[in-house]
C-alpha positions in Angstrom: -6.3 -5.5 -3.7 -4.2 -2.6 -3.7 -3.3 -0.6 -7.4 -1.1 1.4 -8.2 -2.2 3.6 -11.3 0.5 5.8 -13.3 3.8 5.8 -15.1 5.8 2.4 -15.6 9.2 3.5 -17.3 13.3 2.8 -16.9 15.4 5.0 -15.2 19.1 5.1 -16.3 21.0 5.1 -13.1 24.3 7.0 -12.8 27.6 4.5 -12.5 30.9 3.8 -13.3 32.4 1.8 -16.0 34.8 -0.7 -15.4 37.8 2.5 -16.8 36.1 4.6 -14.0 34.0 6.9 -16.9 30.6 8.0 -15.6 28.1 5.5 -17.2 24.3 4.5 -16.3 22.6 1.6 -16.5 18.9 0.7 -17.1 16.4 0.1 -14.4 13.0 -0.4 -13.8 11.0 2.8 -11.8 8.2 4.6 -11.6 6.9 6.2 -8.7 3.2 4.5 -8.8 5.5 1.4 -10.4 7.5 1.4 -7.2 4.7 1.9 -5.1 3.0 -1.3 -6.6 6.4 -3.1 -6.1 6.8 -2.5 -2.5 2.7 -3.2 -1.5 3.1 -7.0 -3.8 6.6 -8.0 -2.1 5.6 -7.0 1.0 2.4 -9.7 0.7 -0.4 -7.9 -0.3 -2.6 -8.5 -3.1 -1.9 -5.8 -5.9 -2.3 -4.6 -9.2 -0.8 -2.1 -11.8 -3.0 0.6 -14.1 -1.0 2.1 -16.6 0.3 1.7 -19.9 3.9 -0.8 -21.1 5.3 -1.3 -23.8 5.7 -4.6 -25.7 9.6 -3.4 -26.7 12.3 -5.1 -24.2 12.4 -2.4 -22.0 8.8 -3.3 -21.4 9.4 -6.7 -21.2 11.7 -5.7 -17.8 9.0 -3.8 -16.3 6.4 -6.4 -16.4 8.8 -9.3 -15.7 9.6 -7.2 -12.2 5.6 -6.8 -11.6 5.1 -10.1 -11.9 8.4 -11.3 -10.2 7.0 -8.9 -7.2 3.3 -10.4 -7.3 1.4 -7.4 -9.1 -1.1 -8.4 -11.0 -1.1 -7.5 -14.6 -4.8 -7.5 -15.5 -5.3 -3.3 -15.3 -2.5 -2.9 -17.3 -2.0 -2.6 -21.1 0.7 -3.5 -23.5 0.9 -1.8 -26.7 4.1 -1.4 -29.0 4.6 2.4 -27.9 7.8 3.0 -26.8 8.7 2.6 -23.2 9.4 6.4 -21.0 12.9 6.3 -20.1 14.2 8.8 -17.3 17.8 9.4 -16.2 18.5 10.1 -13.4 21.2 12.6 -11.4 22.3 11.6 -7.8 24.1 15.1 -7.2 22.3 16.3 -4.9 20.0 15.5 -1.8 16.9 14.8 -3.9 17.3 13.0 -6.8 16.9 15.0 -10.3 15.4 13.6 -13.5 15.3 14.1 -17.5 12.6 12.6 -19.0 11.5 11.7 -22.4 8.2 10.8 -22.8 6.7 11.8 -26.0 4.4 9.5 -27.8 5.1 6.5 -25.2 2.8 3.6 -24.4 2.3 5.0 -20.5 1.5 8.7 -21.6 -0.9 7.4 -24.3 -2.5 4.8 -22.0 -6.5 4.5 -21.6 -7.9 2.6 -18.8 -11.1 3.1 -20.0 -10.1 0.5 -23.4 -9.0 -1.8 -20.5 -10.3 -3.7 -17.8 -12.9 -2.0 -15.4 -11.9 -1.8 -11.5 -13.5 -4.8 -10.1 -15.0 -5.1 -6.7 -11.7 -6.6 -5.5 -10.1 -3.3 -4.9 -9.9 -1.5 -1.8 -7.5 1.3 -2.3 -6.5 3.0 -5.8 -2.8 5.1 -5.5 -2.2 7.6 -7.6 0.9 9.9 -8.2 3.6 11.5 -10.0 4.5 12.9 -13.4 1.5 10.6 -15.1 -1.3 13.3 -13.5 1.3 16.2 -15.0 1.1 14.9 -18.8 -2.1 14.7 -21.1 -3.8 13.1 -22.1 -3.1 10.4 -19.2 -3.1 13.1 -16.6 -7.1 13.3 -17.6 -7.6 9.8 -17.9 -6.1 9.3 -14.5 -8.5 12.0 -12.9 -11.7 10.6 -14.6 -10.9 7.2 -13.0 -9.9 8.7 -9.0 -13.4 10.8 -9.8 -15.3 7.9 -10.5 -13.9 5.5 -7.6 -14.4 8.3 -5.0 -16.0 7.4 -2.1 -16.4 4.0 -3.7 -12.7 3.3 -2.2 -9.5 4.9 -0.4 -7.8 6.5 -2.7 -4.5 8.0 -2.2 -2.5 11.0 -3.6 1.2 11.5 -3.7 1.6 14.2 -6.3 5.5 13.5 -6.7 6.4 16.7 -8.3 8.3 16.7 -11.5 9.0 20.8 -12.4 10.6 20.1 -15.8 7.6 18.1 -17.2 4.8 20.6 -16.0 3.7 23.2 -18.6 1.7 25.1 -16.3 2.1 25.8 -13.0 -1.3 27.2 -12.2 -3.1 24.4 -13.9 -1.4 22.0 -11.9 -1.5 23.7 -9.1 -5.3 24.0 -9.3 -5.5 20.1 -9.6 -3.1 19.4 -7.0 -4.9 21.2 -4.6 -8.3 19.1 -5.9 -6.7 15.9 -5.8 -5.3 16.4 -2.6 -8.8 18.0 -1.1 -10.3 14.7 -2.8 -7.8 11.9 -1.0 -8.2 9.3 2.0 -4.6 9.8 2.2 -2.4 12.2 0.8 1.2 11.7 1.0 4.1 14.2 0.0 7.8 14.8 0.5 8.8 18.2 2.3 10.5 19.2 -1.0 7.4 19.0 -3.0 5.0 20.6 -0.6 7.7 23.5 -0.9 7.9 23.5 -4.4 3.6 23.9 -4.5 3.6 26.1 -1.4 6.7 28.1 -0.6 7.3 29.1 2.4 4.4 28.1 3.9 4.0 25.9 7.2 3.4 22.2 6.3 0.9 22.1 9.5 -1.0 24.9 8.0 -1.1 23.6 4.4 -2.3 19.9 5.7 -5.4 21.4 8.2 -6.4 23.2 5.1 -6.3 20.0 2.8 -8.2 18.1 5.9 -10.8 20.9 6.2 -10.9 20.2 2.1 -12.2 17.1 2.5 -8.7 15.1 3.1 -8.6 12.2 5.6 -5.4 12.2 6.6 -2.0 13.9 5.0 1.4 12.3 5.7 4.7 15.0 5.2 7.9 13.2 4.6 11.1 15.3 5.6 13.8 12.5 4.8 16.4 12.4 7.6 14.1 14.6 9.7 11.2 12.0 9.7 8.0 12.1 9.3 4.9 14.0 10.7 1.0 13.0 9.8 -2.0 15.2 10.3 -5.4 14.0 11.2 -7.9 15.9 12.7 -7.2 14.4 16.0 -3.8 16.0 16.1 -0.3 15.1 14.7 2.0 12.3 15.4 5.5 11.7 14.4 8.0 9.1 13.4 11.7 9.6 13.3 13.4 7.4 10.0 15.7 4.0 10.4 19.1 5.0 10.8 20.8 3.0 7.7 23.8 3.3 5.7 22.1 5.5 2.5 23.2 3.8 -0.9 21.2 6.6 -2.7 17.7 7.5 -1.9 15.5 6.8 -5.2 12.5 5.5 -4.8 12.5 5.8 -1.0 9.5 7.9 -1.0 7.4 5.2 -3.2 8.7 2.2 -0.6 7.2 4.2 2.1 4.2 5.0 0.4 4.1 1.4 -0.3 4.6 0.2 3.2 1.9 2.5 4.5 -0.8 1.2 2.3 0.8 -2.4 3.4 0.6 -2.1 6.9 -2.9 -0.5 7.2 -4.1 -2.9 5.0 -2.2 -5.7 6.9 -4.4 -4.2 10.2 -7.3 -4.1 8.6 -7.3 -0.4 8.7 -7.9 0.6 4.8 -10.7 1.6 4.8 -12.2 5.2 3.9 -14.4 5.6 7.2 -11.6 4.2 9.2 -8.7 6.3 7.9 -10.6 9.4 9.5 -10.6 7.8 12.7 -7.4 6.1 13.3 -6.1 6.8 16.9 -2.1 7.9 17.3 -1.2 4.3 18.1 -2.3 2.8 15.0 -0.9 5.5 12.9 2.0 5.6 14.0 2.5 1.8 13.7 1.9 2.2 10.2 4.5 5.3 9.9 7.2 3.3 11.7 6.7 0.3 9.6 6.7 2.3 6.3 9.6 4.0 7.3 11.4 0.8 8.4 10.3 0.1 4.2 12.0 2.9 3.1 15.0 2.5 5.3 16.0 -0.9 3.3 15.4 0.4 0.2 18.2 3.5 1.3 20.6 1.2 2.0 20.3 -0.5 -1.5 21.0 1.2 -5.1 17.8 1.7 -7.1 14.6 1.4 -6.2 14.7 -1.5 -4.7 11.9 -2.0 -1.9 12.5 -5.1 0.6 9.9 -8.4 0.5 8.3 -9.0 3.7 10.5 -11.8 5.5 13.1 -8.9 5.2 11.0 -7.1 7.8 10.6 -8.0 11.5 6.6 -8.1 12.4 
């Protein structure tokens, strides 16, 4: 089993009324959320550790978990309010306002909950949920204690307006990503951590770190991962782009998918994957992220919507 472990909320999507006024309507995200939806409807066993609420927004999100075949059992309900997010397509990346105070995700303790059984092979971790206390703590404790135990995997999703302090998540990046089997992040964030500097150069140094493998996403300009057997790259899926949220979670998604489909996730294994088998995995999970472009929302694709 592959879970997911972070933020469940709804983002409020930027339309049009039916008298052509700007509007938004409600949908389920989440970048660890969206991750755990892609990995289930794309056929692999999965689970979701974090906090929803029991009001009807939380309702939605754990009807689409289960819908998408995530199992519930490392979650927790409690009657917190949900985290809502709205979004802002106006530019190439999409922009967020969150509010989050006081919710049932930020509040969330997976110690109270269910322990990580033996089932799991790979924990993912990401996003504004390692920004925010007293989750962000929670969420360290649990990737410290499953370490080496099983892969985990680090996508730190950087959300400026909801860090407090730069250099204290900067510091804890830097450890996470040191810490990870496989560290995955957009071109955007690794410039908003690192400006300036050379991807190639900031991924040796989180491989020399301790890294197994890092994976830089550059939207239209594809995608390059690092291993310390070299780099190898994979150009995207042309498709006609509906908006681009969640795109980076669907590809995380189908990453973890397809190395697990090939028996490949696995924490020895990651650090030895030749270029042919990694870059199977980086054309499927682009192929992932190409469907859910072409589709508002994030929307990630179930597996008969994928050739072999």
């Amino acid at each position: 089993m592959i879970v997911a472990c972070g933020e469940a909320l709804i983002d409020f999507l930027p339309t049009k009324d039916e008298q052509g006024r700007d509007s938004y309507r409600p949908a389920v995200g989440g970048s660890p959320y969206n991750v755990a939806l892609t990995t289930g409807r794309l056929g692999v066993p999965t689970g979701f550790l974090g906090g929803i609420s029991t009001d009807f927004f939380g309702d939605m999100l754990a009807d689409e978990l289960v819908r998408s075949n995530v199992d519930l059992k490392y979650a927790g309900r409690s009657a917190r309010p949900t985290t809502l997010a709205f979004v802002s397509l106006a530019h190439e990346e999409p922009q967020y306002a969150f509010f989050d105070e006081n919710t049932a995700g930020r509040l969330h303790d997976p110690a109270a909950h269910t322990p990580i059984g033996d089932e799991v092979e790979a924990l993912h971790f990401g996003s504004f949920s390692l920004a925010t206390e007293p989750f962000a703590s929670r969420l360290a404790q649990v990737m410290d204690d499953n370490r080496g135990r099983r892969v985990i995997c680090y996508d730190p999703n950087v959300r400026p307006t909801l860090i407090a302090d730069r250099d204290t998540f900067m510091a804890r990046a830097e450890a996470f990503a040191c810490g990870a089997d496989i560290v995955k992040i957009s071109g955007a964030d690794l410039e908003w951590l690192h400006p300036g500097a050379d991807p190639e150069t900031i991924a040796e140094g989180w491989l020399k770190g301790g890294a197994g493998l890092v994976v830089v996403t550059r939207g239209g300009a594809g995608v390059t991962a690092f291993t310390r057997k070299g780099k190898v790259f994979s150009p995207i899926v042309p498709t006609t782009v509906v908006d681009t949220v969640g795109a980076g979670d669907s590809f995380t998604g189908g990453f973890l998918a397809r190395l697990h489909e090939k028996g490949l996730l696995d924490i020895t294994r990651l650090r030895t994957l030749d270029h042919r088998e990694l870059k199977d995995a980086l054309d499927f999970a682009n192929r992932v992220a190409s469907i859910t472009c072409s589709r508002a929302g994030a929307n990630p694709p179930w597996r008969d919507e994928l050739a072999a």
